[in-house]
N, C-alpha and C positions, 0 to 999 in steps of 0.2 A: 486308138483303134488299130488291131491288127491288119495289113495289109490281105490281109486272107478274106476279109467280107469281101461278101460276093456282090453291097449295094455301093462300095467304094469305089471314087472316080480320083483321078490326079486332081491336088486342090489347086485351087483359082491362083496365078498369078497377080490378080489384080486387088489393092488393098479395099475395092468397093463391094460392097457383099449386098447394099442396102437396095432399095427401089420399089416400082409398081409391078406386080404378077398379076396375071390375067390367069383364070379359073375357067373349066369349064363344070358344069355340075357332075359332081361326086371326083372332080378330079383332085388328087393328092400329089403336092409338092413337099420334098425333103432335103434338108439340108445339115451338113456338118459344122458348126462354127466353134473351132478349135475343139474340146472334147463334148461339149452338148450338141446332142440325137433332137434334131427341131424338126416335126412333118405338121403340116397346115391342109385341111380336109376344107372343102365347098360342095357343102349340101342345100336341097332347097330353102331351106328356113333356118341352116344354122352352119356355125365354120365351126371346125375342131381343131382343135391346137393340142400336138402330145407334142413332150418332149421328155429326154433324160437327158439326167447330169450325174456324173461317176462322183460316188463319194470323193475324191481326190482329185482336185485341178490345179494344174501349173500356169502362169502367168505368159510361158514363153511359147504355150499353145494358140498359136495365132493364126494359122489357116485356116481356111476354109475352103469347103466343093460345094457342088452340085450332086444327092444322087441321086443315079440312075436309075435303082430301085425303090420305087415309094412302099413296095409292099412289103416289106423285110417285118419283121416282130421288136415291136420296141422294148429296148431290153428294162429291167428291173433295178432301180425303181423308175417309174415311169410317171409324168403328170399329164392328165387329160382335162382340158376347161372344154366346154361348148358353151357357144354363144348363140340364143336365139334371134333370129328375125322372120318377120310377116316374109321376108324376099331378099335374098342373098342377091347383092352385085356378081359383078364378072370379074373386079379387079380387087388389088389388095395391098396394101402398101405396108412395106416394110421401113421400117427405119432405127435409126442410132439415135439412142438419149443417154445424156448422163445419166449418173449416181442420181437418186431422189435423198439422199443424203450426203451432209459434207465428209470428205474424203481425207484423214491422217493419214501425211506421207512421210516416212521416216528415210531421209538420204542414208543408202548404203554407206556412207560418210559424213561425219557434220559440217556446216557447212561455218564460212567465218568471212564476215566483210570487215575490213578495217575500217578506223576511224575514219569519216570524211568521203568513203566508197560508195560507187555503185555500181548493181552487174545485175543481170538477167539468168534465172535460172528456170530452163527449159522441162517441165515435168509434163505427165501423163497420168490421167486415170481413167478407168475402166467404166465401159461402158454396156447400156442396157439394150436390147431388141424390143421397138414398138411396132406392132401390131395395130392399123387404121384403116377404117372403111369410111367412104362417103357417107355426107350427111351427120356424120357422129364427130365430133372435137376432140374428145379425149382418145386416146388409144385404149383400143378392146384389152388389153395384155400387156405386159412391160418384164421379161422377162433379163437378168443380169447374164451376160455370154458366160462369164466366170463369177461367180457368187465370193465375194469379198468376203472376210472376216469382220466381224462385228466390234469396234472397242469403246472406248470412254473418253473423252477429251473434255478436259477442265480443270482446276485447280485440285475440285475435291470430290466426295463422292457425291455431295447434293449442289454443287455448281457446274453445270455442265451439259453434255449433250451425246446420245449413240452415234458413231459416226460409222464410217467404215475405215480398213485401214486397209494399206499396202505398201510393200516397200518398193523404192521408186531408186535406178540413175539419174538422180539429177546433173543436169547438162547443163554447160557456159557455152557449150560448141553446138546448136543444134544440129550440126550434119554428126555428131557421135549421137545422137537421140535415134535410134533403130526403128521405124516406119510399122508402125503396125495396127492390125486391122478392127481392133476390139480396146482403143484406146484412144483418148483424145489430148492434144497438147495445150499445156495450159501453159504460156510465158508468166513468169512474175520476175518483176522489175523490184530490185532491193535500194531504197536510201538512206546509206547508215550515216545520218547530219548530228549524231551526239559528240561526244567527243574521246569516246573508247569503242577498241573492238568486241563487236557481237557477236555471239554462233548460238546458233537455235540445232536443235538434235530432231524434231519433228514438229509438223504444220500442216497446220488445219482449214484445206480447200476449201470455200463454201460452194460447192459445186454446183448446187442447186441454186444458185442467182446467176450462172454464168449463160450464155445464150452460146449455140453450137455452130460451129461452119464449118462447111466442105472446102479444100484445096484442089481443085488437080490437077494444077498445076504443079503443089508439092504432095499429092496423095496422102494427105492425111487429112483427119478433123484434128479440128483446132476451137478452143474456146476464146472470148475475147480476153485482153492482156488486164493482170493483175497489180498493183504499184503497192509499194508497204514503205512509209516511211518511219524509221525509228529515231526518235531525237534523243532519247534515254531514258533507264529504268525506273525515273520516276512518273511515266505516263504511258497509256497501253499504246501502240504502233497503231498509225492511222492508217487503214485500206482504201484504195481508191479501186473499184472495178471502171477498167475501160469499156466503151462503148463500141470498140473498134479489135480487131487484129492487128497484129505486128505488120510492119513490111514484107518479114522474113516468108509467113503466109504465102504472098504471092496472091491472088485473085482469089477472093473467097466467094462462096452461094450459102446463102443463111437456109441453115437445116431447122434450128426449132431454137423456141426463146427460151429465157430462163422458164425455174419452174416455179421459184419466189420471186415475188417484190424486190428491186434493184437498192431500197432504201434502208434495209435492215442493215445493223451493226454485227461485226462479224469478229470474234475473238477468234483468229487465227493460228496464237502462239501461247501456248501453256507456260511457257519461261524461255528468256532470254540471258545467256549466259556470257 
């Protein structure tokens, strides 16, 4: 957005964008989150939610504000839902949820654990805005801050699943992992027990089984920790999802549980080289 609109504030230092809003009737809250236009209306019997998203988003758009002006003209293309109720509350809660799909992450580089190794590699994926009001379980809305690319993960064309993709730094050093506000980190822990080295080129999160937490002590979300043991190519790598967050965390507050069943089978790796 050009510094020239007149509803633009300096964005949030703070990587917490999420929480409860108070409404009063027909009052309009708006906000920036990285390039999507988000404004949330409270009418007697119904909220409105417009927002836009610029044909073209970058991954490194990671700010966000408050503006100042709610009344500005939402630009083009623009999406409007209403939601009815008999009686709107006062309050409204905003929140962070993963992908509702598993997430292909292709390292900027491949990645290679030698025979007999293990290491931790610190990734991120993007995350969606829930929209929840009292008395209702499901969020009214679930809208992607950055809308992913859509791909295919599976061997072939009719083995397989839509996932979303994105290209990710994976990190061994979680302080080179860059803190940011519309992403959540997800540790996996590699055990390469075969007896040759492996490198995989991309890997398939199952996002949607992992459960979410707040740090802030380290100001990020975090998902809990991931484990893949490879014992060798003649058997597929077994997943283990932890129950828990790493150390590295620091004191975690549980934001929202998985969106699947914790017992499904997860082909994470199309091929292992």
């Amino acid at each position: 957005m050009s510094q020239n609109n007149q509803y633009e504030m300096p964005h949030s230092d703070s990587l917490k964008w999420w929480g409860e809003q108070q409404f009063e009737i027909q009052q309009a809250k708006a906000w920036q989150f990285g390039s999507l236009l988000f404004r949330l209306t409270r009418g007697i019997k119904e909220w409105r939610l417009e927002y836009h998203r610029p044909f073209t988003q970058h991954d490194y758009e990671q700010h966000w504000q408050v503006l100042n002006d709610t009344e500005f003209a939402m630009p083009k293309p623009a999406s409007i839902e209403r939601y009815m109720f008999q009686k709107t509350n006062d309050s409204f809660l905003l929140m962070p949820r993963l992908a509702d799909r598993s997430v292909v992450i292709k390292p900027v580089d491949p990645i290679y654990i030698p025979a007999g190794q293990r290491g931790t590699l610190y990734i991120s994926t993007p995350l969606w805005i829930a929209g929840l009001v009292d008395g209702i379980s499901e969020p009214l809305f679930e809208v992607p801050v950055i809308q992913p690319k859509d791909t295919w993960f599976g061997k072939d064309a009719q083995h397989g699943e839509i996932c979303y993709a994105t290209s990710v730094d994976g990190r061994t050093d979680l302080n080179l992992l860059k803190p940011r506000a519309f992403r959540a980190v997800t540790p996996i822990e590699f055990h390469n027990i075969s007896q040759h080295q492996l490198r995989f080129d991309r890997m398939n999160v199952p996002v949607p089984a992992l459960p979410l937490f707040y740090s802030e002590e380290t100001g990020r979300l975090w998902t809990s920790q991931i484990k893949v043991y490879y014992e060798g190519a003649d058997q597929p790598a077994r997943i283990r999802i932890e129950n828990k967050t790493p150390t590295q965390a620091g004191a975690v507050t549980y934001v929202h549980p998985p969106r699947a069943p914790g017992g499904n089978l997860f082909n994470m790796f199309d091929s292992f080289f």
